[in-house]
C-alpha positions in Angstrom: 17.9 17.9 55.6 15.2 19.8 57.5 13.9 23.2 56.5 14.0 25.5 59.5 12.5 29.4 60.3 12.8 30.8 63.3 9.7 33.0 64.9 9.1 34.4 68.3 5.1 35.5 67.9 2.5 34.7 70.8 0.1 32.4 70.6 -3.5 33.8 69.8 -6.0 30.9 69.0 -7.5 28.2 67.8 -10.7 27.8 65.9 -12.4 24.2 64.1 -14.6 24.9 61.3 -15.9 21.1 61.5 -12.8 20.4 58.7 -9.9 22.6 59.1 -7.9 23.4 62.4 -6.5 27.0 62.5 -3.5 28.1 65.2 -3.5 31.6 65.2 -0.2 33.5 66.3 0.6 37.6 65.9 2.3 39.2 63.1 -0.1 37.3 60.6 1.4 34.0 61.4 -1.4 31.3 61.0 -1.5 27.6 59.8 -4.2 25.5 58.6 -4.7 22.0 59.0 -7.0 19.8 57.3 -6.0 16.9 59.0 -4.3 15.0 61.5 -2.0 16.8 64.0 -0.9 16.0 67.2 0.6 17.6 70.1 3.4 16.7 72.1 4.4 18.1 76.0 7.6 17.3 76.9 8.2 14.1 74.4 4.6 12.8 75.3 1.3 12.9 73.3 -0.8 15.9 75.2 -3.4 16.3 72.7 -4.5 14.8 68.9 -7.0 16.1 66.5 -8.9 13.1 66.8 -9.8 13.5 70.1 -11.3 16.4 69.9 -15.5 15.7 70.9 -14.5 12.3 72.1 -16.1 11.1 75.6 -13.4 8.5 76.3 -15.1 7.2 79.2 -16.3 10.9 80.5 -19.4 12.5 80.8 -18.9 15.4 78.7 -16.8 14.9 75.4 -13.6 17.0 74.8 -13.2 20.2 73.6 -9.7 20.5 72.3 -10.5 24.2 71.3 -11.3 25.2 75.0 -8.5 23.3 76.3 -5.7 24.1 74.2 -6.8 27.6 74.2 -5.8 27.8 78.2 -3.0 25.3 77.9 -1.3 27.0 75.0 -2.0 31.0 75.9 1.2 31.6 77.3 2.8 30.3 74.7 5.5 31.3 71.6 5.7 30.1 68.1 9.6 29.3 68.7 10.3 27.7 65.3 8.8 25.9 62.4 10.5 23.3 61.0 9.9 21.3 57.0 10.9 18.2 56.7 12.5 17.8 52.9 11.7 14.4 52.5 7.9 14.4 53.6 6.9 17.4 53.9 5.7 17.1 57.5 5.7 20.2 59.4 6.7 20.9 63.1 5.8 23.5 65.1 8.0 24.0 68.0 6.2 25.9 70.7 7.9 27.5 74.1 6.8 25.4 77.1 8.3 22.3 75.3 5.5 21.8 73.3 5.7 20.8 69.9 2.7 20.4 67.1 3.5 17.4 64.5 1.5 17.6 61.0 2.0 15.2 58.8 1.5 15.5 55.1 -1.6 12.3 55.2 -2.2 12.1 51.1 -0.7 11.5 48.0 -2.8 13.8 46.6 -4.5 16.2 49.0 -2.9 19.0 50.6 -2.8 18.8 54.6 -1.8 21.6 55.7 -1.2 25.7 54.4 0.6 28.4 56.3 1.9 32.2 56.6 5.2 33.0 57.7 6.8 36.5 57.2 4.6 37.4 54.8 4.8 34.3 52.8 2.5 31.6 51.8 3.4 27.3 52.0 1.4 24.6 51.5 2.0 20.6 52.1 0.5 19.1 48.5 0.4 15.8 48.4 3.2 13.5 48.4 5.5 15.5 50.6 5.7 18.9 48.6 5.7 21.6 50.2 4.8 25.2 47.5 5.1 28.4 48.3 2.4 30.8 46.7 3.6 34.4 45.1 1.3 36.7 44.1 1.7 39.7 41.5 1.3 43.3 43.0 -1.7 43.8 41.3 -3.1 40.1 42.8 -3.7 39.6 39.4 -2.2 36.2 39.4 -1.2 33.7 41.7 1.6 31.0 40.9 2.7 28.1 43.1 5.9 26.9 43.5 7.4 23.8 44.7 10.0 24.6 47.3 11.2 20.7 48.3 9.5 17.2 47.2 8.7 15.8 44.3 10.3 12.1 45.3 13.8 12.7 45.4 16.5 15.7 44.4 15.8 19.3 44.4 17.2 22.3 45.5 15.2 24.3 48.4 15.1 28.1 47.8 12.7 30.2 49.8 12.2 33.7 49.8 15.5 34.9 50.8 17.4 32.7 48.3 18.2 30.3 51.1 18.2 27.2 52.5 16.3 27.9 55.5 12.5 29.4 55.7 13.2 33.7 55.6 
């Protein structure tokens, strides 16, 4: 089973920090990455983190930011998708593009996002939390929404089975 949330928000950018990768859409809707993530055009690899200031065989080395600022500026967040098992998160995109990130560690988280007003993050081993904070931001609690090697019951925000 897949965790699924529908979005329709434009594409707005997409920064490198040196560690972390952040895609920037309207409405608040961002995602972090802190590691690998590729990015696939019609069913075919179009871009992956790792080759972003690589020469391969050029004279200038590539700048993923620059390009995938143009390629993707027309573009719609169309869904995002959690898988139960692993955690790994798809981003499907309008133009038939669709961003892959894997949760990479045991231990480490790989990736956090904001979706209608709501916090996840892929922790290691395929969990995927969702962070509430009190109305005074006194106090911030994470939750496991799916992982955890094996049964659980998914619950987000609505009290379903699919992202709110």
């Amino acid at each position: 089973m897949e965790l699924r949330a529908e979005a329709r928000v434009a594409f707005e950018s997409l920064e490198w920090d040196g560690y972390n990768w952040y895609f920037t859409f309207a409405n608040g809707t961002w995602f972090r990455v802190d590691d690998r993530w590729r990015l696939l055009r019609d069913g075919r690899i179009a871009a992956a983190s790792g080759d972003h200031h690589q020469l391969f065989g050029r004279a200038a080395a590539v700048d993923l930011v620059a390009e995938l600022e143009e390629s993707l500026s027309s573009t719609e967040l169309v869904s995002v998708e959690v898988d139960d098992f692993t955690g790994d998160l798809r981003l499907e995109l309008s133009s038939d593009y669709l961003l892959e990130i894997p949760i990479t560690s045991r231990g480490y988280e790989s990736y956090e996002f904001t979706l209608h007003g709501q916090t996840y993050i892929g922790a290691g081993g395929g969990e995927l939390r969702v962070t509430v904070t009190t109305p005074d931001s006194a106090f911030t609690e994470s939750r496991r929404v799916i992982g955890g090697f094996g049964t659980h019951t998914p619950k987000w925000a609505d009290g379903g089975d699919a992202l709110p």
